[in-house]
N, C-alpha and C positions, 0 to 999 in steps of 0.2 A: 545188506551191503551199505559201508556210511558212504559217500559221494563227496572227497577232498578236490578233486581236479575235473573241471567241466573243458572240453575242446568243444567249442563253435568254426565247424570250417562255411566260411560266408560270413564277411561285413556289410549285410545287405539293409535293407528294409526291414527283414525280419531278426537276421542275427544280431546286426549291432543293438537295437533297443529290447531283445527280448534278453540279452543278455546282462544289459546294465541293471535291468531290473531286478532278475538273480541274483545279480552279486550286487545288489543295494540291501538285499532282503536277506542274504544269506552271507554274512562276512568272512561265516568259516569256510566258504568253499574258494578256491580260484580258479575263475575263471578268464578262459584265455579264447578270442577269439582272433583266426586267421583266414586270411586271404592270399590269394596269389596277386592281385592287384596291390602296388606296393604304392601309387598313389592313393589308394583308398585309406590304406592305413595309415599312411603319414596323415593324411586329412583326422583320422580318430585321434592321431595322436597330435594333433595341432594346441601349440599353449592359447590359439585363439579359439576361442568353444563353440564360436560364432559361425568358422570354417567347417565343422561336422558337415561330413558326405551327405548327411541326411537332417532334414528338418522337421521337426517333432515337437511342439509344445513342453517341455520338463525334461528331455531329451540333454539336455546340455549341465543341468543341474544333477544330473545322476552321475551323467560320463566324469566331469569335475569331482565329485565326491569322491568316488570308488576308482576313479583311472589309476594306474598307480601302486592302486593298496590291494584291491585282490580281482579288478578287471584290468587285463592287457590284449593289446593289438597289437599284431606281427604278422609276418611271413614265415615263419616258423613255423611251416608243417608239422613235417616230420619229429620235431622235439616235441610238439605240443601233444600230438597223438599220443607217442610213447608215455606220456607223463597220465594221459586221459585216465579218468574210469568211467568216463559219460564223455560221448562225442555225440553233437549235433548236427545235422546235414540241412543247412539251410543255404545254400546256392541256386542261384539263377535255373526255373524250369521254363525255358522258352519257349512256346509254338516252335515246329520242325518246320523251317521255309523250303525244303524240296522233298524228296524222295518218298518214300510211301508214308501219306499222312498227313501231307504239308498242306500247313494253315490249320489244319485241326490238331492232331496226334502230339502231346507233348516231349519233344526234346530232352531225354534222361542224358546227353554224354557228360555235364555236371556230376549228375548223383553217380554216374558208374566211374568215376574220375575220383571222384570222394571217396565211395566205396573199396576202393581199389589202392588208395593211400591210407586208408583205414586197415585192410588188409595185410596190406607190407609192413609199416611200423608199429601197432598196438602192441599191446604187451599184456599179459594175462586175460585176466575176465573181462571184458569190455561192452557196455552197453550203448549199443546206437541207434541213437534217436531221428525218427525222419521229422525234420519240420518244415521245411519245404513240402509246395501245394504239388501233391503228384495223385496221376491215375491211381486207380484200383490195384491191386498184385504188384506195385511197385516195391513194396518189401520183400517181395518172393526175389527177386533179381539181385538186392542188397542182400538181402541170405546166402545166394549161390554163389556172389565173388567172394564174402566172407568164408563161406565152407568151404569153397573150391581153396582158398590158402590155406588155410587151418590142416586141410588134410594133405595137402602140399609138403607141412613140416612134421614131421612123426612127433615132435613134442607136443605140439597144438591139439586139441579136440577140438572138437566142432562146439560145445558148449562153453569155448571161449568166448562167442557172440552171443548177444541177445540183440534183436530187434524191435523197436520201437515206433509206434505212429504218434504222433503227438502234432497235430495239425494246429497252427496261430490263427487265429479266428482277431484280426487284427484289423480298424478301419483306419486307414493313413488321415493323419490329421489328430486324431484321439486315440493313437498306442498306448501312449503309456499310462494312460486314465483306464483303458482298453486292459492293459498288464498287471496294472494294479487291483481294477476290481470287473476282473472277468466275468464274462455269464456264467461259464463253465468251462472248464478245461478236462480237455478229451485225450486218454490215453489208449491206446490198442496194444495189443500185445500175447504172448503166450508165457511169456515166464513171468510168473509172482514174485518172484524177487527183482528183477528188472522194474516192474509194473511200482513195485511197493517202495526201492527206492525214489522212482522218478516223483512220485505220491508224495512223498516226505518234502522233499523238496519244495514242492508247490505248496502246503501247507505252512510252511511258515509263515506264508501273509494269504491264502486262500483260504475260506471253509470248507473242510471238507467234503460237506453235503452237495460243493459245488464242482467237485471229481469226479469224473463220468469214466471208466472205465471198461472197455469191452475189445473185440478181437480185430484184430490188423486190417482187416478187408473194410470193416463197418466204418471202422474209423479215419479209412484211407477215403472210402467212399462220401461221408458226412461231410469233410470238407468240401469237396466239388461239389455236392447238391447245397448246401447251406449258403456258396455264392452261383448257385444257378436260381435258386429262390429270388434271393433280393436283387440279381437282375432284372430277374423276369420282372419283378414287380415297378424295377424304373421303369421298363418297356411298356410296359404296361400303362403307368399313371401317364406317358410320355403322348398314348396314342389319344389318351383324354384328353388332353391338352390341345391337339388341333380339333377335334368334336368342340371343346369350349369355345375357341377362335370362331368355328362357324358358324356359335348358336349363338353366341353371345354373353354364356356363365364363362363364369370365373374358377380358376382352377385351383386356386388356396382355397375358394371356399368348399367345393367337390371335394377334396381332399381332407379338410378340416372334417366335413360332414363324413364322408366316407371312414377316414381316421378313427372317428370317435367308436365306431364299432368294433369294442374288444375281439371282435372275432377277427378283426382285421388289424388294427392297433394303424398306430401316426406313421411308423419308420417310414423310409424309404418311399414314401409319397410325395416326393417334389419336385415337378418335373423340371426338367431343365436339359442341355443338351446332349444329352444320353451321358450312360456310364464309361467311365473310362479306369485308369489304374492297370494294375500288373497282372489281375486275377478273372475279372470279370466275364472278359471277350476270350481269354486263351484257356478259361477253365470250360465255360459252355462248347467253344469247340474241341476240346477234348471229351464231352460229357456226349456229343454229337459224333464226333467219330468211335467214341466207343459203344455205342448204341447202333450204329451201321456195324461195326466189327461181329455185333450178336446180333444180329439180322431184325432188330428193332426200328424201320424205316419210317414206321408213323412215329417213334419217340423221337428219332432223330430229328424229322421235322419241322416238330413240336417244339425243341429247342434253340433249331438254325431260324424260328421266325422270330424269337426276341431277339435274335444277333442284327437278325434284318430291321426290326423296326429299330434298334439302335442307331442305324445307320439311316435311315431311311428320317428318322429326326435330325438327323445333321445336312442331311442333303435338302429336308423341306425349308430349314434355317437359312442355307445360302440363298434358295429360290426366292425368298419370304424378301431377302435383305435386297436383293439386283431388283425384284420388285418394285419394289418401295421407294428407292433411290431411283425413279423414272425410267427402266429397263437397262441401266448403266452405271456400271463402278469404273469404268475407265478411267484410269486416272486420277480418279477420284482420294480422297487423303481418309484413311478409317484408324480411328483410334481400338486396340483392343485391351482389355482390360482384364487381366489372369490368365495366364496359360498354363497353369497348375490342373489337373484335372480335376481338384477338387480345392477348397482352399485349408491352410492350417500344413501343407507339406510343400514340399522345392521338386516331387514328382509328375512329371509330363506323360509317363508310360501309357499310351490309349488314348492320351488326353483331346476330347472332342476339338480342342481348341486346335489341334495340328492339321485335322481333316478343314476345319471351316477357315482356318486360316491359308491354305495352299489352294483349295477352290475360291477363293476371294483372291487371290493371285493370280489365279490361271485368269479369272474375270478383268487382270489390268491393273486390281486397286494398290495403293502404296500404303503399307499397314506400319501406324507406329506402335510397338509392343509393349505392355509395361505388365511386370508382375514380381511382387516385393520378396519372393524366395528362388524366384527361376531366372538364372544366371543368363546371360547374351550368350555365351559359349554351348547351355544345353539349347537353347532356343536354335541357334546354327547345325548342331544336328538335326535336330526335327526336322526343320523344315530346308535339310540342306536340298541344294539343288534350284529353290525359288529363288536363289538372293539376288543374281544379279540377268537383267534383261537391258537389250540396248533401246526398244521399244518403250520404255517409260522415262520420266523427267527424276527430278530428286537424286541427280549425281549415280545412275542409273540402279540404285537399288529398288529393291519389290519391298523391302522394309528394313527398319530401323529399331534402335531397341532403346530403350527410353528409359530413366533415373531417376523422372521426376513424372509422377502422379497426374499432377498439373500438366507439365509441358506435355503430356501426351496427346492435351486436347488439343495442341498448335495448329490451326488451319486449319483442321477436320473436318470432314462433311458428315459424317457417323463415327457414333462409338460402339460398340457393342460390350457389352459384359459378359466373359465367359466363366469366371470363378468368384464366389460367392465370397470372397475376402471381406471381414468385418471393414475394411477403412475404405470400399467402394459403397457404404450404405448410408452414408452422413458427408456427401458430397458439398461443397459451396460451391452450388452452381452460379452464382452471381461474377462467380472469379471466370469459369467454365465459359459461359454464353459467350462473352466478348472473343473467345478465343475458337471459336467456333465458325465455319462459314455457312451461312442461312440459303435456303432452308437444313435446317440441321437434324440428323434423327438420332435418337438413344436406342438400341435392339436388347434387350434385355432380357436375354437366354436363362435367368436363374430368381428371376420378380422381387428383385432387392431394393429397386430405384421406385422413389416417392412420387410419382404420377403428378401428380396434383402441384409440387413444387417444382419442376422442371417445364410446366406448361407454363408455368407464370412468366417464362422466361422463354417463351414463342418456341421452344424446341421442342417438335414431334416424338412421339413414344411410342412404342411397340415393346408389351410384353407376355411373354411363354405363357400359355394358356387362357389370356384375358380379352374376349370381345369386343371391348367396347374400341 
């Protein structure tokens, strides 16, 4: 089957950049990507490239090329479906916040929303594709709303659907390096021709030695364990980290040493103030509540202790900071430095920075915020509710949001670093000191800042995993 018309329902994180890449790579196809958020898509379809919903490195250089020519963004449902011969289901899978499952169980009424206008307007043979991070036997459920219409209409067979897993194995900040040259790209499925077109596809800029193909469940499954792995493993280097504080090693070097053993390799050994992003924390407790669901209470956990020491590194960081600053932030002025949970993207999703920034408030402190991709507007959600107290000074807000790099440090009695942003690593602290009130501390959650040059300059340091 050749593949002319791709529908992406979701302008997310995952659909919009996994889509431009397609149609950067593949010009014969059109692809159309929709949402029901009709601000989002005017954002894709912005003449500034700058304004994209999402921020991506190369990101903006794709959308510009192909916008237009054979990638489009709409609210066009239902036309886009009808036109599909490959639809993608990449929408929002959230933790369920009440009824049976909440806080662990993930949240399908997206995909059954999707599936369900999938259902109503497709037309002939239609292949769909799960790219959205979902539990186990979540394609059994997109199967039965599919077949349950199919045989609704006497014309329709049930072999109008085919079902597909095709999980994005994506790290925010390097997508599209990530899209371009994948470790592997994972397909599940039960029909060969489904399987063989999605395959084709990928191959015009993949090796194919690097197309992994096997059945719905495995492949629904692989994603969830392959980010319960490299959590576990921040959790992990995270709890070395205060062992090195109380022995007095150093935890780049542990790390470096430890890294160096192929059996273990360098990734995701640096600690810092736990994991955050879309996938991390809501796929483990999904992987936790589905392991209680099959009566696996020692696996389950097994995996609620890396959620915990996740947290449990955010909460030693706030204690670390009202320490250090003489058992009091009252009032006190803190600069913080990235609210991105990682740096390279404009995403706050989990971001450690939300948790230690609202307990540094409940503490009294007036935080000025700076971070060069996350808007004052996202930043007011996050932390809605902290903004305004009649108990502090500064025109009574709990914090402020800041444009300039510099002016963040104005008055400040601490800064802390929460995002590893290349332009917080080559600071001019000479500019910084004077703007600074003494004794002044730097908390350096991510071991970016040069020790050695900031002490010249009588300012105290404190950093994640370092002794001395």
């Amino acid at each position: 089957m050749e593949i002319r018309n791709i529908c992406c329902i979701g302008a997310g994180y995952v659909g919009g950049p996994t889509m431009a890449v397609i149609a950067n790579y593949c010009p014969n196809i059109q692809v159309n990507v929709v949402d029901i958020n009709p601000e989002r898509i005017d954002q894709w379809n912005d003449d500034d490239f700058s304004k994209l919903p999402i921020f991506e490195p190369g990101l903006a250089e794709i959308v510009k090329k192909c916008r237009g020519v054979n990638l489009h963004f709409s609210n066009e449902m239902e036309n886009q479906i009808k036109k599909a011969d490959m639809i993608f289901i990449s929408v929002n899978t959230p933790t369920k916040v009440k009824g049976i499952g909440a806080g662990q169980a993930i949240d399908l009424k997206y995909v059954e929303a999707s599936s369900r206008e999938i259902a109503k307007y497709s037309e002939g043979f239609t292949i769909v594709v799960e790219k959205s991070t979902l539990p186990v036997k979540t394609a059994q459920t997109i199967k039965d709303i599919l077949d349950a219409e199919s045989k609704s209409k006497e014309k329709f067979t049930e072999k109008n659907f085919a079902v597909l897993s095709n999980p994005e194995f994506l790290a925010e900040g390097t997508a599209i390096n990530d899209l371009n040259n994948p470790d592997r790209i994972l397909i599940g499925g039960d029909n060969k021709e489904a399987i063989d077109s999605l395959v084709r596809i990928y191959t015009n800029w993949v090796d194919k030695s690097k197309v992994l193909t096997t059945d719905l469940w495995s492949s629904e499954l692989s994603k969830l364990i392959a980010n319960a792995f490299l959590a576990q493993r921040i959790s992990s280097i995270n709890t070395i980290s205060a062992l090195c504080e109380a022995t007095g090693a150093n935890i780049k070097d542990v790390a470096l040493a430890v890294g160096m053993d192929k059996r273990i390799g360098k990734y995701f050994l640096n600690s810092g103030p736990g994991f955050g992003g879309s996938c991390f924390k809501k796929d483990i407790s999904n992987l936790v509540y589905i392991s209680n669901h099959y009566g696996l209470s020692e696996v389950a956990e097994y995996w609620q202790k890396v959620l915990d020491i996740n947290l449990w590194q955010q909460k030693r960081f706030v204690e670390l900071i009202v320490k250090q600053m003489f058992g009091t932030i009252s009032s006190k002025k803190i600069a913080i430095l990235g609210f991105a949970f990682k740096s390279n993207t404009n995403d706050t999703r989990e971001s450690p920075a939300i948790y230690i920034c609202r307990k540094l408030i409940e503490e009294g402190a007036i935080l000025n915020i700076y971070d060069p991709k996350v808007s004052q507007n996202q930043i007011n959600k996050d932390l809605k509710g902290c903004k305004e107290d009649l108990n502090v000074p500064n025109n009574n807000k709990k914090w402020t949001f800041s444009n300039s790099l510099y002016e963040t440090f104005n008055d400040t009695d601490a800064a802390i670093f929460m995002t590893e942003w290349e332009e917080f690593q080559n600071l001019d602290w000479s500019t910084i000191s004077p703007k600074m009130r003494k004794p002044a501390w730097i908390f350096d959650t991510r071991s970016i800042i040069k020790k050695n040059v900031i002490k010249k300059y009588g300012i105290n340091i404190w950093q994640v995993g370092s002794g001395s």
